[in-house]
N, C-alpha and C positions, 0 to 999 in steps of 0.2 A: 536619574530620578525614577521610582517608584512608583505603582499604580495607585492613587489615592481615591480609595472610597469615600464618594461624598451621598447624600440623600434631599430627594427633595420634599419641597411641601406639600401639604393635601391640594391637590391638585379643585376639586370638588369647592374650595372653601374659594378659592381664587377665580373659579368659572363661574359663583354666583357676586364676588365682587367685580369683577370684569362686565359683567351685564348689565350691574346695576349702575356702576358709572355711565355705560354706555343710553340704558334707556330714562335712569334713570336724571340725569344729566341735563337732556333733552326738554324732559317735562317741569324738572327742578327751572330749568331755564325760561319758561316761557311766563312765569308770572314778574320776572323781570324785565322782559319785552314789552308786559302792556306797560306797566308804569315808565319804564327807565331802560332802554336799548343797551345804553352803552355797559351798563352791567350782563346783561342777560348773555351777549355775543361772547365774552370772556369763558362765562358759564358755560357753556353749552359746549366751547370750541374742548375747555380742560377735559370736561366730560369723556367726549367722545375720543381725545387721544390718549387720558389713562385708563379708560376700558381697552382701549385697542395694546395699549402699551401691557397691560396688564395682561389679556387672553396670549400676547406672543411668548410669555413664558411657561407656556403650558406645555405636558409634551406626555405621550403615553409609552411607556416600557413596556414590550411585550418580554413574556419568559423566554430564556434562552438570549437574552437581548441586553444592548449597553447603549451609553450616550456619554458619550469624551465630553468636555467641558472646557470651552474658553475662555478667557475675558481678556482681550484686545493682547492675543500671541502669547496671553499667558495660560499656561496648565493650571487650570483649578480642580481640578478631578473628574471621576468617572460615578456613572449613576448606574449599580445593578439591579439594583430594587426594583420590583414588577410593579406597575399598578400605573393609574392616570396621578401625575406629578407637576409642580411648579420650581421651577427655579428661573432666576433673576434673567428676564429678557435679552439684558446685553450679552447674555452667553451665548457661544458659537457653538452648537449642538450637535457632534458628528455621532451620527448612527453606525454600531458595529455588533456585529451578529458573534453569538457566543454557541453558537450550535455547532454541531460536528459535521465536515465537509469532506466528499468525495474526489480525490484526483485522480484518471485515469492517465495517465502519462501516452503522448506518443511511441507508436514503436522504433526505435531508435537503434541506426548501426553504427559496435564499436567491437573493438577490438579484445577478447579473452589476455588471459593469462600467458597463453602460448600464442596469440598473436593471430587466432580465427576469427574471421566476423560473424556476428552473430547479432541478430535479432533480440531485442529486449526492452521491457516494456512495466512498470511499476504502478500499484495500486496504494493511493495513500487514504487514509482518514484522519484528520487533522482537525483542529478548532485553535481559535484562538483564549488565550490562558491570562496574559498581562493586557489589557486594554491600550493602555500607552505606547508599551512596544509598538504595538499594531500601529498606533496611529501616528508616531513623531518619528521612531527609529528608523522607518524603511519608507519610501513615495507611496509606495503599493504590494500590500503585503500578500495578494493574492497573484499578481503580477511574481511577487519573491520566490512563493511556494513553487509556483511552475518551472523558474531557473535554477532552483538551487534543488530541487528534486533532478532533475533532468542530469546535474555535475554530480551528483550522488550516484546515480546509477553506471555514469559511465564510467568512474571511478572502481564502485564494488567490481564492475565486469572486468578493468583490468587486472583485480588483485587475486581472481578466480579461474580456473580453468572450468571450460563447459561441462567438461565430463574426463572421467579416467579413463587413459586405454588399457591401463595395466594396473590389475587389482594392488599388488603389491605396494603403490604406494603409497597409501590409505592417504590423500591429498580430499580436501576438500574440494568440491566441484557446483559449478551453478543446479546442475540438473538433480544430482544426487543427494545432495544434502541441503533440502529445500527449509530447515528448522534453523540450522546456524548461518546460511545467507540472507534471511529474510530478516535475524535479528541483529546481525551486522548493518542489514542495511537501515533497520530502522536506527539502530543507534547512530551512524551518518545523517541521516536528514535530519532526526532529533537539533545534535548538536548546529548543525546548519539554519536550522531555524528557531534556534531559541532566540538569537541576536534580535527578532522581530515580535518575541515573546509569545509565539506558536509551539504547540503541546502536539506531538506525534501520536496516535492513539494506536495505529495501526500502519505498517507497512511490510509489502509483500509484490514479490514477483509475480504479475499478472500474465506477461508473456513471454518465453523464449522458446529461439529455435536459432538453428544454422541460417546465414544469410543466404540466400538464394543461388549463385555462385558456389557454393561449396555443399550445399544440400546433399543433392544429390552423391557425391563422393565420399563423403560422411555417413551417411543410409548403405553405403556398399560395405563400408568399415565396417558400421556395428553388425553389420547381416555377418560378415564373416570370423565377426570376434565370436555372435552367437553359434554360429559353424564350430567353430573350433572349440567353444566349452563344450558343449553338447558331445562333438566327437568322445573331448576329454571323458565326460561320465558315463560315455556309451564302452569306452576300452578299459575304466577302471571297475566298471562293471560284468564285463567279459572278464577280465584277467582273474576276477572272485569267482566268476561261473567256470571259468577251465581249472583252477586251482581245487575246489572243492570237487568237480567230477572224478579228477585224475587218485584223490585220496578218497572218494567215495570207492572203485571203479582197485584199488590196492588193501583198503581194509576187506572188503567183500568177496575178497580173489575172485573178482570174473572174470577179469582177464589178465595172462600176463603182458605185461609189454614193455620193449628193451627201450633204450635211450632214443633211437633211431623212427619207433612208432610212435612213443610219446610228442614226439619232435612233430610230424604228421599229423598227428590228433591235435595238436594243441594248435598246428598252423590252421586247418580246417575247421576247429572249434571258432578260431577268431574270426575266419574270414565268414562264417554264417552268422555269429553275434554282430558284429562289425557293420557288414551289406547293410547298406541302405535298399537295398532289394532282396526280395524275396529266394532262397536258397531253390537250387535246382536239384532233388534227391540223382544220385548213381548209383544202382545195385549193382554189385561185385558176384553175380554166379558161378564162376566158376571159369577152369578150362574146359572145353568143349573139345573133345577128343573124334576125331574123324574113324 
């Protein structure tokens, strides 16, 4: 079944017939008390339980806000309509909010792609969309959001790696490509929670990291992947700066030099580009003859 919009009545017209049974009733009743009791007690008793009967079908919808609709386990429909409203007392009037809601998800450990524990943690915004869903499909649809976000997450984290150790193999990864995992997962929860007739508005990765346990050795990894790029553009950069010297150094004839010094030059060219320290100059004066 379907969400069916129903609306109710002037609320306003029904709060000043509710009253008037009520007070009015009362005083209608007492000029049948001096003459004649046994009329007046009828009077008075109708009164005051169709004012009272009469004000319990009142009810105010605020914006952003619904009212499910029962009549003895039967769905009669949902009231969106803002404002102070009446509908038929014997309804069973459940309150459900249509504003947009924040889930911060626990952080939670599960297992990557390659089988690392990791820390992970998910932000939802979420509202509810079908009113009925909400209220017949699921016991508790806010109770729902929380468990089947939680199987979402741990789900996306198995079918990802955290991160690439090897650029080459352009793999999607949790850390790295923060645009197409965040909209994976919200398509996950989406589907997950349409069954309850809940509308995903927004979902995203609020926390990851390595689990505690492997941190540490993980931090040693990337420190020496970033070692080892660095070195890489630090020698492919040398190898342009000896290359260009050696042709600078032969157009210019300033010096000659055979296979044997080029070979020299070119070792000592690298190892001062290269050093992570500071070169130590040698001057070459000469033999020093006795």
């Amino acid at each position: 079944m379907l969400e069916k919009i129903v609306k109710g009545k002037n609320g306003f017209v029904f709060l000043f017939l509710g009253l008037a049974c009520l007070v009015g009733g009362p005083l209608f009743s007492l000029n049948f008390f001096a003459g004649n009791g046994s009329i007046g007690a009828p009077i008075f008793i109708a009164g005051v339980v169709s004012g009272i009967f009469i004000l319990l079908g009142l009810i105010i919808v605020n914006p952003n806000q619904s009212r499910v609709l029962t009549l003895f386990g039967k769905y009669v429909g949902s009231v969106r309509e803002n404002g102070f409203q009446w509908v038929n007392p014997f309804y069973k009037k459940k309150k459900i909010s249509l504003r947009a809601r924040n889930f911060d998800s626990e952080r939670v450990k599960v297992n990557d792609k390659r089988g690392n524990p990791i820390l992970i943690s998910v932000i939802l915004v979420w509202r509810v969309q079908e009113t009925y869903k909400a209220a017949f499909e699921v016991d508790d649809y806010e109770s729902f959001v929380r468990v089947q976000t939680d199987a979402a997450v741990r789900k996306l984290a198995g079918m990802y790696s955290y991160d690439n150790f090897d650029d080459e193999q352009e793999e999607v990864t949790l850390r790295s490509d923060v645009g197409d995992v965040n909209d994976a997962l919200e398509q996950e929860v989406s589907e997950r929670l349409e069954i309850a007739g809940l509308e995903v508005i927004e979902a995203r990765i609020g926390y990851l990291a390595y689990a505690p346990e492997i941190a540490s050795a993980m931090l040693k990894r990337q420190q020496a992947e970033a070692i080892v790029a660095a070195r890489f553009k630090i020698v492919e950069g040398a190898v342009g700066m000896v290359d260009s010297a050696l042709e600078l150094l032969s157009e210019k004839n300033i010096i000659e030099l055979d296979e044997e010094k080029k070979a020299s030059m070119v070792s000592n060219l690298m190892v001062v580009l290269c050093s992570d320290k500071e070169a130590t100059p040698v001057l070459n004066t000469g033999t020093l003859n006795a």
